[in-house]
Structure formats: C-alpha cells, structure tokens
N, C-alpha and C positions, 0 to 999 in steps of 0.2 A: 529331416528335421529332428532334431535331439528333444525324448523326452522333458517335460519340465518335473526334476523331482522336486523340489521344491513348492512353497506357496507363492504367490507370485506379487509383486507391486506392477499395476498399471501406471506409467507415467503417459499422460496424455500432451501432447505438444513438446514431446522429448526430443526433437530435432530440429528445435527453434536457433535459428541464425547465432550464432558464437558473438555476434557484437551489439543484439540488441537485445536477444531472447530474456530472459526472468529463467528458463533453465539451467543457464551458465551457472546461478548461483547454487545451486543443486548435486555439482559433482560430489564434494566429500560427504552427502549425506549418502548418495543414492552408493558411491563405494562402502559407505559401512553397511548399507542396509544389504547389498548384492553378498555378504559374508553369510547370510540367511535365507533370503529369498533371491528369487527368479526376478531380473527387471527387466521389464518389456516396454519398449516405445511405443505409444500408438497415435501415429501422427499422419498427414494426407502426404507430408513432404517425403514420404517414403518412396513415392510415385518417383519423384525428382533425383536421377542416379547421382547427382554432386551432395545433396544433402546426406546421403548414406555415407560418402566417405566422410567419417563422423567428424564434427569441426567439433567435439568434445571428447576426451577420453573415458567416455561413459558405457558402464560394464552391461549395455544392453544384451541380454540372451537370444534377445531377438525384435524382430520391425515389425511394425504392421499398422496400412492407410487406415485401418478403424478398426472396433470393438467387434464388428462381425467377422471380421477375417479374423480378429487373432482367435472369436469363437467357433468360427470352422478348424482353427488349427488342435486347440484345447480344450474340448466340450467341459471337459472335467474338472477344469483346473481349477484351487481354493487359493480366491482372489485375498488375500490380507491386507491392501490398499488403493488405493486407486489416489493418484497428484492430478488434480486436474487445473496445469499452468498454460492454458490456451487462451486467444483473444477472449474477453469478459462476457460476450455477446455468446458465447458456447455453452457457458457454466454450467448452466442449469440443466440443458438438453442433454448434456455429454451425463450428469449424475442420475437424471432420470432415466437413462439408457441401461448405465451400468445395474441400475437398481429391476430394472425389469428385466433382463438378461440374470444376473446372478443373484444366488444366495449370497444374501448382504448382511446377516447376523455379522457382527464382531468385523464388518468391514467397514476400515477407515480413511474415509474423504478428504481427503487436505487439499484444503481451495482457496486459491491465489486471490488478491485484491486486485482490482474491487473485486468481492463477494459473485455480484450478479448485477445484470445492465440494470438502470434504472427501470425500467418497464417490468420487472420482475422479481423486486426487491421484495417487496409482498409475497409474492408466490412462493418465491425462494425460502423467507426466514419463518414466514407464519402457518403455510401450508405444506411445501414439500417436505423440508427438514423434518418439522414434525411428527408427519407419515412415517419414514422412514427410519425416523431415530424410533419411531414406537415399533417397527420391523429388527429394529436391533443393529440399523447403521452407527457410527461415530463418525462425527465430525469436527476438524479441527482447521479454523480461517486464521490466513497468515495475513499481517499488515505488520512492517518490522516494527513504524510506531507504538505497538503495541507491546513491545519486550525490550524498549531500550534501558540499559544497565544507568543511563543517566537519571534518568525518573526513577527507577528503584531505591537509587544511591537517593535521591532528595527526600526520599521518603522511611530513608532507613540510619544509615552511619555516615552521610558525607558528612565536610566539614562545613559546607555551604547550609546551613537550616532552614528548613521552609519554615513560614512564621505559621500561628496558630489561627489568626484570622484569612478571612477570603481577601485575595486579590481586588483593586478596584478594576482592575484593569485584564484581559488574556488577550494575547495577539498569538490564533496558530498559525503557523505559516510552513508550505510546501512550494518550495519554487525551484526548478533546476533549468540548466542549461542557459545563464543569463546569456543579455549580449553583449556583454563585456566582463573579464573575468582575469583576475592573475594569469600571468604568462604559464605558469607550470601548468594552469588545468583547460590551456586555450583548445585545447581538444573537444572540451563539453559547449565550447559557445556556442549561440545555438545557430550562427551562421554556418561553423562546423555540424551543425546535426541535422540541418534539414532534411537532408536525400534519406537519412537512417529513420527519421520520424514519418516521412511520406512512405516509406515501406511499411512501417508498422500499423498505417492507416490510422493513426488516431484520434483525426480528426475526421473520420468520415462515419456518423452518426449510425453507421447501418449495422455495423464491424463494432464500433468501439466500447459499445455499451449503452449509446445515448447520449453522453456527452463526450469533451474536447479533451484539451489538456487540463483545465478546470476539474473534471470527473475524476482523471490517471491521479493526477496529484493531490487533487480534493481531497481524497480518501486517507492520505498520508495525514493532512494536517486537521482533521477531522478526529481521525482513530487517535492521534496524541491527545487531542484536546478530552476526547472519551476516557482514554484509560485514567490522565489526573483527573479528571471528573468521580471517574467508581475510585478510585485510590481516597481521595480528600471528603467521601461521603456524599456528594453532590450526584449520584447517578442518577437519582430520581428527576434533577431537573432540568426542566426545558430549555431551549435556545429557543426566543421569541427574536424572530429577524424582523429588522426595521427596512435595511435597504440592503439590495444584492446586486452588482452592476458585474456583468459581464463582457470581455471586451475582447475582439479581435484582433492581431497586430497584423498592419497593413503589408505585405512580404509576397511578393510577388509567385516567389518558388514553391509555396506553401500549396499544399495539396490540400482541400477539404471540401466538406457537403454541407447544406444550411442548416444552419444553426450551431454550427461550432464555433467553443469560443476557445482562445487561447491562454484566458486571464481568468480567472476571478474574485471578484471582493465582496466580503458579505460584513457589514456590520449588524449586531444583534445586543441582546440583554438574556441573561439566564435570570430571572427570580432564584433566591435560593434561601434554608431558612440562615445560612451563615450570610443574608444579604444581599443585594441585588451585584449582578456583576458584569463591566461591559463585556462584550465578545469582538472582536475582530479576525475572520478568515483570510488571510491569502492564501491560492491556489493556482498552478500553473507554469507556462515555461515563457523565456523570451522576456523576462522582466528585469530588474538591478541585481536579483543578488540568488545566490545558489546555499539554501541552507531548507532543511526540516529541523522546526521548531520551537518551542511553545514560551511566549515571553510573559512572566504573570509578575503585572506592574502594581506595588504598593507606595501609598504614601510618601514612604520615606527610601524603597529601595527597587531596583527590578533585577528579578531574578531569571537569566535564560539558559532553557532545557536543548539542548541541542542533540536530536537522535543520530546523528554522522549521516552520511551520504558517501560516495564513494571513493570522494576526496579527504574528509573532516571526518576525523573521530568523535563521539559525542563526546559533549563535555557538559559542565553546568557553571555557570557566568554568572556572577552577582554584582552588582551597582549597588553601592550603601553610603551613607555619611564618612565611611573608613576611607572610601575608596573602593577599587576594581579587584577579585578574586576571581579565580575562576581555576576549572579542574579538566582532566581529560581522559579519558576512557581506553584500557584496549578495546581496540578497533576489531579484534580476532573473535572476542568475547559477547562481540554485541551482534544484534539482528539476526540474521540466519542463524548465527550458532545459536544463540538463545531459543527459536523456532524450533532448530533439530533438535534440540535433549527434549523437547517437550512431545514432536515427533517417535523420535526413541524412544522414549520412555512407554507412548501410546503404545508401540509396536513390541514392548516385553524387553527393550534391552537395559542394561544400567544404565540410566542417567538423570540427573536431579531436571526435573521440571519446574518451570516455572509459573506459565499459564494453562488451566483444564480445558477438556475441550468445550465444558461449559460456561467458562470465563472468557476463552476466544468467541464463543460462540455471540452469546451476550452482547458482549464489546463491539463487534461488527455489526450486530442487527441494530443496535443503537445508531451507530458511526453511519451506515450506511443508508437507514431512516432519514437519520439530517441532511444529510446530504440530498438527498429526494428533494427532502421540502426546498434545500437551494433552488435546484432544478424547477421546479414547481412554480417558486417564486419569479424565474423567467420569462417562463410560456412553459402552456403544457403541452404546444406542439411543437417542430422543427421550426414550422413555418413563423410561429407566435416571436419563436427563440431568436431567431434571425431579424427579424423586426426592433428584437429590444438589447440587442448584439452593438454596441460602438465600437466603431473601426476606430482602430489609435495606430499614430506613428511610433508610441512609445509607451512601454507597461508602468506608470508610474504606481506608489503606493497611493491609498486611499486610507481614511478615515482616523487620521494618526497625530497627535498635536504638536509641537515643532519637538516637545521634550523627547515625543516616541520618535520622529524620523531622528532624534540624536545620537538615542540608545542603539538606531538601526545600524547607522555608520559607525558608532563603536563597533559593534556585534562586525558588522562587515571587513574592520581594520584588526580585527582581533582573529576573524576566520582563514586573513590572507596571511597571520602569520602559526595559521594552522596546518597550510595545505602539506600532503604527503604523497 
C-alpha cells in the first residue's frame, strides 16, 4: 500500500452505481481536486468485486468498506474534506464518526441533500453542527436549487426584471420522471425508472430518510423557494400551511414501506411585511410534467424561474400584457459547477464563489425545517402517514386556478421545445 503524501478528501459513497448514484456528478470536481490531494472512497460496495471495476473514471488512490479500515490503514493522515454523498438516512452518523475519529479543525464537510433524514433535522442543524463548527469543522450543504444562475440573473442584469413588489402568488415545484414525456427524454418516464428507483430504495422509510419521493424532491422545490425568499428580503418569514395532501400512485412494480408517498402538494400563505403571499408546493415523481421551478405570479404577469434538470437548461419565462419572453442559461455553468467553485474556493484553490458555507448552511436549515413541518403536517408516524396517504391512478396538479394550470402547459409546451 503506497504511502498517502498528500492531505486526503474522504468521499463517502464513491462507488455509487454509474446510472443512478449523485457521485457521477462529481467526476471533474474530484479530477481537480486529486491535482492536490489524496482521494479515497469509502464505501460498503468495496466488498462487491464488480463495483471496483470502477463504472467511473474516478482518480481514487485508494478503497475502503468504512472510515475504520481506511483508519487502520492511515492513522496519520490530515483529513482536508470529507463528501459525504451516501443514502440521507447515513448523514449524520457517517459526520459524527468522522468527527470522533479525526482532528477536524479546518475539515470540510460537504453534505449532499437532503441535508439529514427528517428525524434528525434537529439534531443535525441545531445541535451537532454547532458542536462541531465550535471544534473548528466547516460545513458546506449542496441543493443545486440553491445556485441556479437563473435566479442570480433575475435578481441582478437579466432582461426579464423582477418587479418591486411581492408576488400574489409562488408555485415551487420539483417533479421529474413524469409519465409521459417528449420522445427524446422517453428514457426518464417513469415506467422506464421504476427497477432504477426500487434499487435506490426510496421509497422505503427506513433507508430514505423518512419520507418518499415527496422528501428526494421536496427539498429541491423548497431550497428554490428559500434562496428567493433570503434574496427578495423575505427570510424572516414563515410558511403557514393550510392543507398538505399526500398521494401514492397505484403501480403495481413499485417497491415501498408504509407511509411512502409519491406525490406531494402543500398549499400555504407566508405573512410578509411586503404582504401576505400564497404558497403552493409540488414535489415528487410520476406526475404530468418534469421541471424544477419557481413560478411567482403577479397581477398583471408570471414570471418562471427554471433551475434546469438534466434535460432543460434553466431559463427565466415571463408572461406579461407584451406577450411571452423568455431566456436560457448555459447548462455547463449552472448547478454543480456553480457548487464546485464554492467547494474550491473552500479548499484554497482559485475560484470566484458564490454561496458561503454559511449562506449554504443557513438556507438548508431553513429549507429543510419546512419541509419537517410538511411531514409533521401528515402524521408523525409511518403508521399515522399511511392512513392519510391517497392511492391515485394519476398525479394530477392541486390547488391552482384554471389561469395557473394555463401558465402550466405554456411552461410544458415551451420546455418540450427546450429538451437537449
């Protein structure tokens, strides 16, 4: 075994599946970062001899089934990061590990969304963190909603202007893999993803964090709704939810545990002092349409924020008395890349940042609060959740007036002639 000269990045769950894993997106960070440090996997799939032959081109130095093997290999070694992109339901356990095992001064945590299962949202943002950021950790939470170049643009030099007053109106929405989709992206319907979704378990309460697809994708359309929130001055206030319906769609193939839901809709009202303002959530998979993001409907226009997904570049959509504008984004420029310079920059090397780690930090303990109280709003057990769980044939939308489902199928006939 070759000494490590180097300081070392931890990537935990670095050997996650090539077609569904959240590591894939990861390769040109962890290549620049391997120009500096030692990158080591540390993952259980190590055990598994096909997962080694790497299904990524990933400049690992080296394997290892957990944090104690590679500490029998390294006693010494000065850890500079630790990725910790493993199922949600690990988060916390895998950072309290790292943190009682190493000197963790000036070591930085970068933790995939969600954050931490609901059951530990608490413990996570208000107790651990804290501890340990007073030990001299850094931490930096990735939700790409959170760094899309289209919400920058509305809020800096687009051409599209956000107006000065509050929206009467916000619809955020995270939805992918519909079941019916343009032919070019018939790969993501989600009759094509079942087998890939029942492997990643996500609807099985114990693994996933606590909730379904509602929770995976909850947090996407949540985090958008937060970041224009602290952007537009509005971080101080609440989302007071009225009704929150969760729904299962009836699918025979479908793997899960009780109380998974596959849909969510939450209508609410934020008080604010620019105004009172509705809210409307959608969240989840299996429904009409494949888009993250955020529609804030005025009087007279609606403007939508669209973060890209892996099809759709973001763009930014206006509806006004003129007529239809709208704008579109490099696709290279946004999400991950936007996460890595902020990354890099963390880690010493040149690059312009854009969110601190206490601006990530912030924004997800917020995002990820609300989203509780959905849950909460449910049942606050499996058993409670499963009882107030409607089986549907079909994900339709909720709480939307004929004018918004209008705006919907514009936004849907303007996406399909987006795809790439």
């Amino acid at each position: 075994m070759k000494a490590l000269m180097n300081k070392v990045v931890l990537v935990f769950g670095g050997l996650g599946n090539a077609k569904s894993s959240v590591v894939g997106l990861y390769e040109n960070l962890l290549h620049t970062l391997s120009s500096r440090f030692d990158i080591i996997a540390i993952d259980p799939a190590v055990q598994d001899p096909k997962s080694c032959a790497s299904q990524f081109q990933f400049p690992y130095s080296a394997r290892y089934a957990d944090l104690d093997a590679f500490l029998q290999a390294h006693s010494h070694t000065d850890v500079a990061a630790a990725f910790v992109l493993t199922p949600v339901g690990t988060h916390l356990s895998i950072i309290e590990q790292v943190s009682n095992a190493l000197n963790i001064q000036n070591l930085l945590f970068v933790v995939e969304k969600p954050s931490f299962s609901l059951a530990e949202i608490d413990k996570g943002f208000n107790q651990v963190i804290p501890e340990l950021k007073c030990r001299g950790a850094l931490f930096y939470f990735i939700d790409t909603a959170l760094v899309s170049p289209s919400l920058e643009a509305l809020f800096a030099d687009s051409s599209i202007a956000l107006p000065d007053s509050a929206p009467r109106k916000i619809i955020a929405i995270a939805a992918d893999n519909p079941i019916d989709s343009h032919e070019a992206i018939q790969d993501f319907r989600f009759e094509n993803r079942i087998a890939l979704l029942n492997a990643r378990k996500l609807l099985n309460l114990a693994t996933s964090g606590g909730g379904g697809y509602g929770f995976d994708m909850g947090i996407h359309a949540i985090a958008g709704l937060v970041r224009y929130l602290h952007k537009f001055g509005l971080e101080d206030s609440q989302v007071e939810l009225k009704h929150v319906r969760a729904e299962r769609i009836n699918e025979s193939t479908l793997e899960y545990t009780q109380g998974a839901e596959t849909h969510l809709y939450v209508e609410g009202e934020l008080t604010s002092p620019k105004g009172n303002i509705e809210v409307v959530i959608e969240a989840g998979k299996a429904g009409d349409i494949w888009d993250r993001r955020l529609e804030l409907h005025y009087p007279d226009r609606v403007i939508a924020i669209g973060f890209g997904t892996l099809k759709y570049p973001p763009y930014l959509w206006e509806k006004s008395p003129n007529g239809i504008r709208s704008t579109t984004f490099d696709v290279s420029g946004s999400g991950y890349v936007m996460h890595f310079n902020d990354i890099l920059c963390a880690l010493a090397f040149d690059a312009a940042p854009l969110l601190s780690q206490q601006e990530s930090e912030a924004l997800m303990s917020h995002s990820m609060n609300l989203l509780r109280s959905v849950f909460n709003a449910i049942g606050d057990t499996h058993q409670v959740r499963e009882q107030n769980i409607a089986e549907v044939e079909a994900h339709t939308p909720k709480y939307l007036s004929e004018a918004e489902l209008e705006v919907r199928a514009e936004l849907s006939r303007y996406l399909n002639n987006l795809v790439h």
